[in-house]
C-alpha positions as CSV (number, residue, x, y, z in Angstrom):
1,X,-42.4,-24.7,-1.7
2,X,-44.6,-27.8,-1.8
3,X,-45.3,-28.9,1.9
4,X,-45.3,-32.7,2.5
5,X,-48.1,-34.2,4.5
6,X,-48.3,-36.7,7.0
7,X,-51.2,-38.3,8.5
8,X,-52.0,-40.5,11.6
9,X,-55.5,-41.9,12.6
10,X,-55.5,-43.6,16.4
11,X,-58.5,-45.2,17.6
12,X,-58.8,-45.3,21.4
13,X,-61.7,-46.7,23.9
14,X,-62.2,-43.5,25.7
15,X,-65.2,-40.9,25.5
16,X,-64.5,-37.5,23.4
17,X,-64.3,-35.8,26.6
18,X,-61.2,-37.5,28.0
19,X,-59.4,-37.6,25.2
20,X,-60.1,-34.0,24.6
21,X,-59.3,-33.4,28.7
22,X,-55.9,-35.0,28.0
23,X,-54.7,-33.7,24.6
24,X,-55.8,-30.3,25.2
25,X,-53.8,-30.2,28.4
26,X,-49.9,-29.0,27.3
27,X,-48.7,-30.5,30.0
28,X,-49.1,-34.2,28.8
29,X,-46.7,-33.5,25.6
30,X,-43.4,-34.5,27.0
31,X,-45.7,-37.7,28.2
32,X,-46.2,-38.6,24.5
33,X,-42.7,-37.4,22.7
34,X,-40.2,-39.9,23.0
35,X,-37.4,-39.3,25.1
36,X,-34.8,-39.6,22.5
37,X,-36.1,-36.1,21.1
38,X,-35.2,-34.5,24.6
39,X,-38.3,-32.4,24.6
40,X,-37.6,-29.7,27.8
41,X,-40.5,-27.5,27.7
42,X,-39.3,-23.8,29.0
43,X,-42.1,-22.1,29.0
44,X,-45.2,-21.7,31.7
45,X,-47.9,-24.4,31.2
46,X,-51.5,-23.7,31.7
47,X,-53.7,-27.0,32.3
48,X,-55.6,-26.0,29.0
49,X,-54.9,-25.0,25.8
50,X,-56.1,-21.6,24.3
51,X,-56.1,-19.9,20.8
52,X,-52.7,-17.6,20.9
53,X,-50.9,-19.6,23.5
54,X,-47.4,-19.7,23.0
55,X,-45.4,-23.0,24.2
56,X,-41.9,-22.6,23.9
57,X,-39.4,-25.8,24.1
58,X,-35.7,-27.3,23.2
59,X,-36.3,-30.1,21.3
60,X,-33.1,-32.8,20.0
61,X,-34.3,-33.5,16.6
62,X,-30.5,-34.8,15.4
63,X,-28.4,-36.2,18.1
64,X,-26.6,-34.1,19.7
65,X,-28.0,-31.4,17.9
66,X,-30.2,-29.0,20.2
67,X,-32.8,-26.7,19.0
68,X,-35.4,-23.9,20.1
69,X,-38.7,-24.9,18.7
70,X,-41.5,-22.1,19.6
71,X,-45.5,-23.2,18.7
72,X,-48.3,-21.5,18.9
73,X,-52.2,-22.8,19.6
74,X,-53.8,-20.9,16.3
75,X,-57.4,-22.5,16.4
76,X,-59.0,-24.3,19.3
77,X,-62.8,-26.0,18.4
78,X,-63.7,-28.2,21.7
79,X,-63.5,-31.0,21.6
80,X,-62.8,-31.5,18.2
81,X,-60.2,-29.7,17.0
82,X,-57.3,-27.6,17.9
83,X,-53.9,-26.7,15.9
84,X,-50.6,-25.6,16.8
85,X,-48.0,-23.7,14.0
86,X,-44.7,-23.1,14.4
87,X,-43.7,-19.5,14.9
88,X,-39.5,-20.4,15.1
89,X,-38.1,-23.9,15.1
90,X,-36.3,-26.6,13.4
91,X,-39.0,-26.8,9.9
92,X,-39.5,-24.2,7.3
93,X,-42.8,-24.5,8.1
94,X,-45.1,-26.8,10.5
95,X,-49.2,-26.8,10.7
96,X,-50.2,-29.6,12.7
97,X,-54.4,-30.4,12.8
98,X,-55.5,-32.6,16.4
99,X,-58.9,-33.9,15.0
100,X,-61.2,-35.8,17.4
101,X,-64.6,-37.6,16.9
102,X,-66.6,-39.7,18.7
103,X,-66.8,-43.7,17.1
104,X,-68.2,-46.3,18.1
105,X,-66.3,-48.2,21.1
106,X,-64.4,-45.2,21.8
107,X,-62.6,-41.7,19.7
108,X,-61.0,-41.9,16.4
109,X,-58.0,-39.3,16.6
110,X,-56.6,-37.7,13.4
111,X,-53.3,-36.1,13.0
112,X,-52.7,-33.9,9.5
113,X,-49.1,-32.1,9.3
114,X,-48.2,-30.0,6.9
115,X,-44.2,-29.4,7.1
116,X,-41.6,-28.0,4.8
117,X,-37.8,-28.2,5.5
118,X,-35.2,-25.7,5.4
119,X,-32.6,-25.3,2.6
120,X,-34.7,-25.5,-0.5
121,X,-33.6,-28.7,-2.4
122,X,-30.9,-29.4,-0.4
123,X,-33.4,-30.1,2.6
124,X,-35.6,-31.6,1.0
125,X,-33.0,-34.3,-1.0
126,X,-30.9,-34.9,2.3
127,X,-33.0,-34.1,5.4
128,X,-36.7,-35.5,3.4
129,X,-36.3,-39.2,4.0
130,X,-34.4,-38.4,7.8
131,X,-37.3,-36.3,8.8
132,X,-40.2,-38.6,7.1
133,X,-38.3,-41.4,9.4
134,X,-37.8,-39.2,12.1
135,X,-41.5,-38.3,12.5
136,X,-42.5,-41.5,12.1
137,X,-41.1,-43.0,15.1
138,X,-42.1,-40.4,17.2
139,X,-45.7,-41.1,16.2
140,X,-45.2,-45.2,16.7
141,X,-44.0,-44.1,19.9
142,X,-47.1,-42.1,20.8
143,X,-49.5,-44.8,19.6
144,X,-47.3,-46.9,22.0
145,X,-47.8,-45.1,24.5
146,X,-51.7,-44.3,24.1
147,X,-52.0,-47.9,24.0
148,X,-50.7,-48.3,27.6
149,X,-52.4,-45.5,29.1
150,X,-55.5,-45.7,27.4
151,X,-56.4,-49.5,26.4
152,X,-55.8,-51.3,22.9
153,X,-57.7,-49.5,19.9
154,X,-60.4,-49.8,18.7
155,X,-61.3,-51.1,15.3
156,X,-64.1,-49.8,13.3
């Protein structure tokens, strides 16, 4: 199993400390998932992130197709990093590293996922390019939305 990688870099015009305030608080991630995915979080949500927390959720990532997703927080370095795995869920497997430095003009935010389907070949031939798609609107959206909340980024 080779995992395929994805990664994002946003730059926003906020301090290291907000944007750590609001991406280590679980309760802002149906803010940033589009709605087409049909996130319903169904677990208790703490205002902060911990190592070991467990966030369980139904997520929609085929229409009409509904799914239990279960993460956990693994690693939690404030306010630079934190990472959530997939403990049951939708991917074969899921890693997914929230990096977060201080630039100039604001904080550079770096996604890395590493992800691996289900189904062997047969995943990765008819669900690759869906998924690739797939997760890349849901990160336009999220930029989108960042933008509007937060202020257009910043360009180093």
């Amino acid at each position: 199993m080779k995992p395929y990688v994805l990664k994002e870099v946003q730059r926003l015009p906020i301090s290291l400390p907000e944007a750590w305030r609001f991406f280590s608080d679980p309760r802002n991630l149906p803010r940033i998932t589009p709605p087409s995915l049909g996130l319903e979080v169904t677990s208790d949500l703490p205002g902060k992130m911990y190592p070991g927390m467990v966030i369980t959720y139904r997520v929609r990532p085929i229409p009409g197709v509904r799914v239990g997703w279960v993460t956990e927080i693994t690693h939690v370095l404030e306010p630079s990093l934190f990472v959530d795995e997939q403990r049951f869920g939708p991917y074969r497997f899921w890693h997914h590293q929230h990096h977060f430095r201080e630039i100039e003009g604001g904080v550079e935010m770096e996604d890395i996922v590493h992800y691996a389907l289900p189904l062997g070949t047969i995943g990765r031939v008819f669900g690759g390019p869906l998924v690739r798609r797939r997760l890349a609107e849901i990160f336009a959206f999220r930029r989108r939305f960042l933008v509007r909340e937060f202020g257009p980024e910043v360009h180093g």
